[in-house]
C-alpha positions in Angstrom: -24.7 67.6 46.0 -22.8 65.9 49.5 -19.4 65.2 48.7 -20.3 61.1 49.2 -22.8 61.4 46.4 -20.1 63.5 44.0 -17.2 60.5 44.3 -19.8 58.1 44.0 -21.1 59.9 40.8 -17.7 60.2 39.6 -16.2 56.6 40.7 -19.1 55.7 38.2 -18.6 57.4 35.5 -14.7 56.9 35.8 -15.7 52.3 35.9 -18.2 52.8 33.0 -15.4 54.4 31.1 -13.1 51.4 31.5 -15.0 49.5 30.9 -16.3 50.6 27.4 -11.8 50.2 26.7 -12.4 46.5 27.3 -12.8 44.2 24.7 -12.7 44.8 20.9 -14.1 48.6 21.4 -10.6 49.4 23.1 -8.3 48.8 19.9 -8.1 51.6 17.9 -9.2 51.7 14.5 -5.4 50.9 13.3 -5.1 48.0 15.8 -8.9 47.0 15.1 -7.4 46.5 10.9 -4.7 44.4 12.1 -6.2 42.1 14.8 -9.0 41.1 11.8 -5.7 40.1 9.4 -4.2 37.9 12.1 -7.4 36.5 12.8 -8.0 35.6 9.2 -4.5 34.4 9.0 -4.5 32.0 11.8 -8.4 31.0 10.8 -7.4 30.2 6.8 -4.3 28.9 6.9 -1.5 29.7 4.8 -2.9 28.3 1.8 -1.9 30.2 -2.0 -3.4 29.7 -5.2 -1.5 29.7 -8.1 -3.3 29.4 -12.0 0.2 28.2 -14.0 0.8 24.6 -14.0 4.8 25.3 -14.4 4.8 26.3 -11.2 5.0 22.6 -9.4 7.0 19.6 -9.8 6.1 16.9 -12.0 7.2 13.5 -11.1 8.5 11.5 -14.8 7.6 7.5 -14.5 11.8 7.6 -14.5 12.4 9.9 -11.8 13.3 7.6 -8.7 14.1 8.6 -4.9 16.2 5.9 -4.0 13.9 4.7 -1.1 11.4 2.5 -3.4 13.1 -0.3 -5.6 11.6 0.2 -9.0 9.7 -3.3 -9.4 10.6 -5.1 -12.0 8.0 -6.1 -14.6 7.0 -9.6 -15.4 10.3 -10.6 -13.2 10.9 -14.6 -14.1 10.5 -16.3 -10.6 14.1 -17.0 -8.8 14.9 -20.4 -8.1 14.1 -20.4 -4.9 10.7 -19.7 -5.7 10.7 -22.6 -8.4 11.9 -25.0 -5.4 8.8 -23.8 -3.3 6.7 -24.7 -5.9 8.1 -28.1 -6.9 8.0 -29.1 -3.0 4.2 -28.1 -3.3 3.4 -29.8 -6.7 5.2 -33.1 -5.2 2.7 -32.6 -2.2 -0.4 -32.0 -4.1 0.7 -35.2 -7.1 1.3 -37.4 -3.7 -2.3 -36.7 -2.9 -3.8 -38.0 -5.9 -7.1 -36.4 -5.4 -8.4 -34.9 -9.2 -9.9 -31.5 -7.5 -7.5 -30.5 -5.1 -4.7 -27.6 -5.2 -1.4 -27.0 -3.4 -0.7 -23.4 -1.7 3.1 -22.5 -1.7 4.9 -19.2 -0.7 8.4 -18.1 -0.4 8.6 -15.9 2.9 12.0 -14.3 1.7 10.9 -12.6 -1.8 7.0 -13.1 -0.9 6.1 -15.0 -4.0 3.4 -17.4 -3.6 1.0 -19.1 -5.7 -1.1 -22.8 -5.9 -0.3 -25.8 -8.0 -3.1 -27.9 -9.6 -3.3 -31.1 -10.9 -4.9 -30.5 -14.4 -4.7 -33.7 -16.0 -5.0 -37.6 -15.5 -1.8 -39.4 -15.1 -0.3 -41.4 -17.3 1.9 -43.8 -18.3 5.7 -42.1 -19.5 7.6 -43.8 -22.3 9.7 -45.5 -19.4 6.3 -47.1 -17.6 6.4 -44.5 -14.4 3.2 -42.9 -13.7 3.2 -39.5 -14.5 1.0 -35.8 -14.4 0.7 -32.5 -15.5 0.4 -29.9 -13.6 -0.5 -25.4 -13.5 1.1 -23.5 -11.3 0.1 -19.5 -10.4 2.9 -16.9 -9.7 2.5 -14.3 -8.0 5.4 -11.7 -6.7 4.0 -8.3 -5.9 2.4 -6.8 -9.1 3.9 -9.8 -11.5 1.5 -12.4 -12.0 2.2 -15.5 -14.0 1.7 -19.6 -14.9 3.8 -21.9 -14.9 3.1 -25.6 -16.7 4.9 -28.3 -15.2 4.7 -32.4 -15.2 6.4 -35.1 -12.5 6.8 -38.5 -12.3 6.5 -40.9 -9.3 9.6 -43.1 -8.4 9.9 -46.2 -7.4 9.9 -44.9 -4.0 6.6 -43.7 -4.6 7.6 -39.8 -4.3 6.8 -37.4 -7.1 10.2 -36.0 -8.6 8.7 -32.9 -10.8 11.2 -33.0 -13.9 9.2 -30.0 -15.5 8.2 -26.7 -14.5 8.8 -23.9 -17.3 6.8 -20.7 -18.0 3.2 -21.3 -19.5 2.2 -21.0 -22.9 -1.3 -20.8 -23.9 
């Protein structure tokens, strides 16, 4: 064999060699072991199953955090929410219509709620013209009626002079 053909022959074998150490085939069998953990690390997470329940936390209806206020149930409405809903029941008894409702809300404790006429009016003891009223409540997860009645002055503006929780 020339000398041209031997270094060719070799220069050969030598790059089919080096290339057979590329890839996954060039890890040794140790190397090969740990390159399939990492992989099946990095693919399933770091997730660990464990059978006893005493293991976790259990939140208690009592536990708080401090950042969520604890609502208060069946909260009676504030008076500022009572005045929103007189100014709406004196709009809706001004209107005089016998189907027709009155939304209110109170932007700063976001109470809100309708008033509606429920009733004829009718003539008080004193000869003013007066009618009863329902009113919803609602504040977050509290819902609630409220009855009321008012009176029309001699003005002609409805003064509400009732407004107390419902009783059915």
């Amino acid at each position: 064999m020339r000398p041209a053909a031997q270094n060719a022959l070799l220069s050969a074998t030598a790059l089919y060699r080096a290339w057979g150490r590329v890839g996954l085939s060039a890890i040794r069998s140790s190397g090969f072991i740990m390159t399939m953990i990492l992989i099946g690390l990095g693919t399933g997470g770091c997730s660990v199953s464990r059978n006893d329940a005493s293991a976790y936390a259990k939140a208690d209806d009592s536990d708080l955090t401090g950042s969520i206020a604890r609502p208060t149930k069946n909260a009676p409405p504030t008076e500022t929410d009572l005045a929103f809903a007189r100014n709406a029941a004196s709009d809706v008894l001004s209107k005089g219509d016998k189907d027709s409702s009155q939304h209110w809300e109170n932007p700063e404790t976001g109470a809100r709620g309708s008033v509606t006429p429920i009733a004829q009016s009718y003539a008080a003891e004193d000869g003013r013209k007066c009618r009863d009223f329902l009113a919803s409540y609602v504040n977050g997860s509290t819902e609630s009626w409220l009855q009321g009645a008012g009176c029309q002055s001699s003005r002609g503006r409805w003064e509400i002079h009732t407004l107390k929780p419902w009783r059915s």
